[in-house]
C-alpha positions as a Markdown table, in Angstrom:
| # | Residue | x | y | z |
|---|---|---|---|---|
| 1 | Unk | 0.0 | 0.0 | 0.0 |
| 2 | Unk | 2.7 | 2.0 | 1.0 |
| 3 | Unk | 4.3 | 1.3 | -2.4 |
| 4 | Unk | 1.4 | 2.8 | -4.3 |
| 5 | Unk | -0.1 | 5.7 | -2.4 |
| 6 | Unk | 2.8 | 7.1 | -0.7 |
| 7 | Unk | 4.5 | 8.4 | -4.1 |
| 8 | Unk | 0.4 | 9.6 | -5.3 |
| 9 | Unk | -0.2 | 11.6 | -1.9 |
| 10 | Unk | 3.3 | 13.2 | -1.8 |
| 11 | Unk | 3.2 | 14.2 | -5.0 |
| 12 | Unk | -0.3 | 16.0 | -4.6 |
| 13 | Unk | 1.1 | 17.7 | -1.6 |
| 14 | Unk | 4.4 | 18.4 | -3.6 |
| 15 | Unk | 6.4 | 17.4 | -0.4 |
| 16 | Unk | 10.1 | 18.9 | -0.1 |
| 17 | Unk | 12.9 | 18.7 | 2.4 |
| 18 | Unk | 14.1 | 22.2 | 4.1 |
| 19 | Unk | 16.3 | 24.1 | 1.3 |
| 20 | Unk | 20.1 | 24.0 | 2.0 |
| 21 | Unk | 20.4 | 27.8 | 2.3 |
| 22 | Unk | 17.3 | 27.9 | 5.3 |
| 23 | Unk | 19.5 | 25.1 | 7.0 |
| 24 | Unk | 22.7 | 27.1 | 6.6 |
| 25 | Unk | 20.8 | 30.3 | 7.7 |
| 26 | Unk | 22.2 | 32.1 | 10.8 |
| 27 | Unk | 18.8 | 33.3 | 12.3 |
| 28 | Unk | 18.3 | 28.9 | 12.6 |
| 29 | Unk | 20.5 | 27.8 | 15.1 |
| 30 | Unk | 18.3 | 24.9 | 16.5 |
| 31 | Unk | 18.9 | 22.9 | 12.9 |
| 32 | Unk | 22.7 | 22.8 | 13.1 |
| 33 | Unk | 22.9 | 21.9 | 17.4 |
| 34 | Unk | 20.4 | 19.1 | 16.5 |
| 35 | Unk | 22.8 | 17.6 | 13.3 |
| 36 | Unk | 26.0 | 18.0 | 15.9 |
| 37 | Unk | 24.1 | 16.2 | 18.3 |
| 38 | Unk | 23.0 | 13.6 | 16.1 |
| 39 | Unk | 26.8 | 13.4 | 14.5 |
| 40 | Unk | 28.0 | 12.1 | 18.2 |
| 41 | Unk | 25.8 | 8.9 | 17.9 |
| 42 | Unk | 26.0 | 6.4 | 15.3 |
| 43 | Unk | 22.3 | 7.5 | 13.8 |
| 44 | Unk | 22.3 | 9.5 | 10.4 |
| 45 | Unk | 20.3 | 12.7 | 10.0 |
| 46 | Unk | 17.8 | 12.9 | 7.5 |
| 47 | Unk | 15.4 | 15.7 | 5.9 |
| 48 | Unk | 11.5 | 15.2 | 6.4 |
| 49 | Unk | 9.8 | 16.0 | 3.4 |
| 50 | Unk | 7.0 | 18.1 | 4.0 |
| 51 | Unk | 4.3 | 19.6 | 2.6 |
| 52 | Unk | 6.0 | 23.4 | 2.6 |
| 53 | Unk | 6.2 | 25.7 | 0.3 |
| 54 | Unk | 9.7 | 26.5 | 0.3 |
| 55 | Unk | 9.4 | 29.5 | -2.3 |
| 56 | Unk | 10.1 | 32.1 | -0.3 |
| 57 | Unk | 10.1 | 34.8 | -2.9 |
| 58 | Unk | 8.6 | 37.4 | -0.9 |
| 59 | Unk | 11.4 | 37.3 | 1.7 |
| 60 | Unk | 14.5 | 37.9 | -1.0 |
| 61 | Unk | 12.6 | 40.5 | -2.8 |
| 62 | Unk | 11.7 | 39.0 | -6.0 |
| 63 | Unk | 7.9 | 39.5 | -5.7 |
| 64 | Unk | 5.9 | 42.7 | -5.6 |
């Protein structure tokens, strides 16, 4: 089931994982303490996709 409604539902939602440049961003300082925590156990960190829109136009200036 998971096989075949998973990939329908996500892609109606258009899930993504947090942008590279919001994870790198200074004002978020809870993402990288949470990756060096994680990077002192033997787990690996991973990206949730999420339903988000992660264009974020508005914010750099690009839209009126």
């Amino acid at each position: 089931m998971a096989a075949a409604y998973y990939p329908r539902v996500a892609s109606t939602l258009q899930l993504a994982t947090l942008p590279d440049d919001l994870l790198a961003s200074p004002d978020d300082q809870s993402s990288p303490l949470f990756l060096d925590y994680v990077g002192q156990t033997d787990m690996a960190p991973f990206r949730v996709p999420m339903p988000i829109d992660w264009n974020y136009e508005e914010d750099v200036g690009t839209v009126v």
